[in-house]
C-alpha positions as CSV (number, residue, x, y, z in Angstrom):
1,X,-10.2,1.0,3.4
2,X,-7.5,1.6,5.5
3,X,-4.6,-1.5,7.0
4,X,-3.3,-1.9,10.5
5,X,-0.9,-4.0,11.5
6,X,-1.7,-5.4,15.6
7,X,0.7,-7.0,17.5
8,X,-0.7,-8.2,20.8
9,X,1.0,-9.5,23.4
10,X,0.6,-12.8,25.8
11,X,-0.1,-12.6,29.0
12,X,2.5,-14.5,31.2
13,X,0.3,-17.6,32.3
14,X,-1.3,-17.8,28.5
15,X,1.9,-18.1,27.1
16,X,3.2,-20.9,30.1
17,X,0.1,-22.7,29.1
18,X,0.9,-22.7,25.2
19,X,4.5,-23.3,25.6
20,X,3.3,-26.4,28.1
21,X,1.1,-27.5,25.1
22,X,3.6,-26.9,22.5
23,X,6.0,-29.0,24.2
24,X,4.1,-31.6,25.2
25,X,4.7,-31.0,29.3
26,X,1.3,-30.9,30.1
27,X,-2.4,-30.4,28.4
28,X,-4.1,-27.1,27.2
29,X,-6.8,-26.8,30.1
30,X,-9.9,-28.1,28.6
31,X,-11.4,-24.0,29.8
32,X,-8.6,-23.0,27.9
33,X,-8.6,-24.9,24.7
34,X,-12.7,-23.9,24.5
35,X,-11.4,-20.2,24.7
36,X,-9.0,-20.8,22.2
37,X,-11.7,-22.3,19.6
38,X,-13.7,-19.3,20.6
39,X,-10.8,-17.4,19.4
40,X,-10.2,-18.7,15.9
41,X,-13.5,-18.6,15.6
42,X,-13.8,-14.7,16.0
43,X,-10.8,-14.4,13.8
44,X,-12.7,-17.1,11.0
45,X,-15.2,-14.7,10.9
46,X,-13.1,-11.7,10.4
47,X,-11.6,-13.4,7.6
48,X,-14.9,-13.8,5.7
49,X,-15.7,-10.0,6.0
50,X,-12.3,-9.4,4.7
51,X,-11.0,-7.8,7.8
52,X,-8.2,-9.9,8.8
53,X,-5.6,-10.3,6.5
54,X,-3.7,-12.8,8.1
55,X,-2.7,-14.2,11.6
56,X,-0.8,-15.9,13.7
57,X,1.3,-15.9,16.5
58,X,5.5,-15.4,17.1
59,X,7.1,-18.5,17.4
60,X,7.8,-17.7,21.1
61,X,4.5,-17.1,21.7
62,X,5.3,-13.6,23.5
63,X,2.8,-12.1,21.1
64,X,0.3,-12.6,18.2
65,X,0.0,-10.4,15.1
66,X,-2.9,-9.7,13.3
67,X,-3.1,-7.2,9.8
68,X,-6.5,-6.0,9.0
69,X,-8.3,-3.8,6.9
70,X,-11.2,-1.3,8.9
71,X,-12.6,1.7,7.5
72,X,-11.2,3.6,10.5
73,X,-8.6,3.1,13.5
74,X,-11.2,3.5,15.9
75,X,-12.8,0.1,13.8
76,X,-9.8,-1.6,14.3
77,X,-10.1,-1.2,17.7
78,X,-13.2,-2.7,17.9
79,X,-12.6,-5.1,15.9
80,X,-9.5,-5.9,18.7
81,X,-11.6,-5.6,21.7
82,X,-14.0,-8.3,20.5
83,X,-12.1,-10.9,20.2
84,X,-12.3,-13.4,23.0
85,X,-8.5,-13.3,23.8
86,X,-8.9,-9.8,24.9
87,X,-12.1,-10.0,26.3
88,X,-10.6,-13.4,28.4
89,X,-7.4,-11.2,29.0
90,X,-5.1,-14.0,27.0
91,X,-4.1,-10.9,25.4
92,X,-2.5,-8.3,28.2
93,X,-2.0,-5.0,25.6
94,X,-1.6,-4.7,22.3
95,X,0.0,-1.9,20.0
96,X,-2.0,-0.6,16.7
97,X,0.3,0.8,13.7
98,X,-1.8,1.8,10.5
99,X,0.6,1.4,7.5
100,X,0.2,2.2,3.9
101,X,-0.8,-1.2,1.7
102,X,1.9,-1.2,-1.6
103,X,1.4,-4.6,-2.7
């Protein structure tokens, strides 16, 4: 098994809308909020197959980071382009570094 670290960045109206929700300006939109329990669901999953690590966004919300464990990079990939944040385009790019697990 190999780990990745994924950091993927917000796209400039996804992040407005969770800094508005954050800060209590204004309310997720309800299309929104469904995509985002679509979301954690995905990751949920990938958590009970033991391919996410852990996750969780930066606490400016310009990006979220995800570790995970995928026999390949090309699986990790995958693995990224399912999620309903990219599929939605929440997520605008992300950047993929495989690192060697010590501890």
């Amino acid at each position: 098994m190999r780990h990745f670290v994924a950091t993927l960045y917000f796209s400039a109206s996804a992040r407005h809308a969770y800094l508005a929700a954050q800060s209590g300006a204004a309310p997720m939109p309800p299309s929104f909020a469904a995509l985002r329990e679509r979301h954690v669901a995905y990751l949920n999953e990938l958590m009970k197959g033991s391919s996410l690590i852990c996750a969780g966004p930066t606490p400016d919300y310009r990006a979220g980071v995800l570790v995970l464990a995928a026999e390949s990079e090309s699986a990790a990939h995958r693995l990224l382009a399912a999620d309903p944040y990219m599929v939605e385009h929440v997520f605008e790019r992300y950047e993929l570094l495989e690192f060697k697990r010590c501890v």
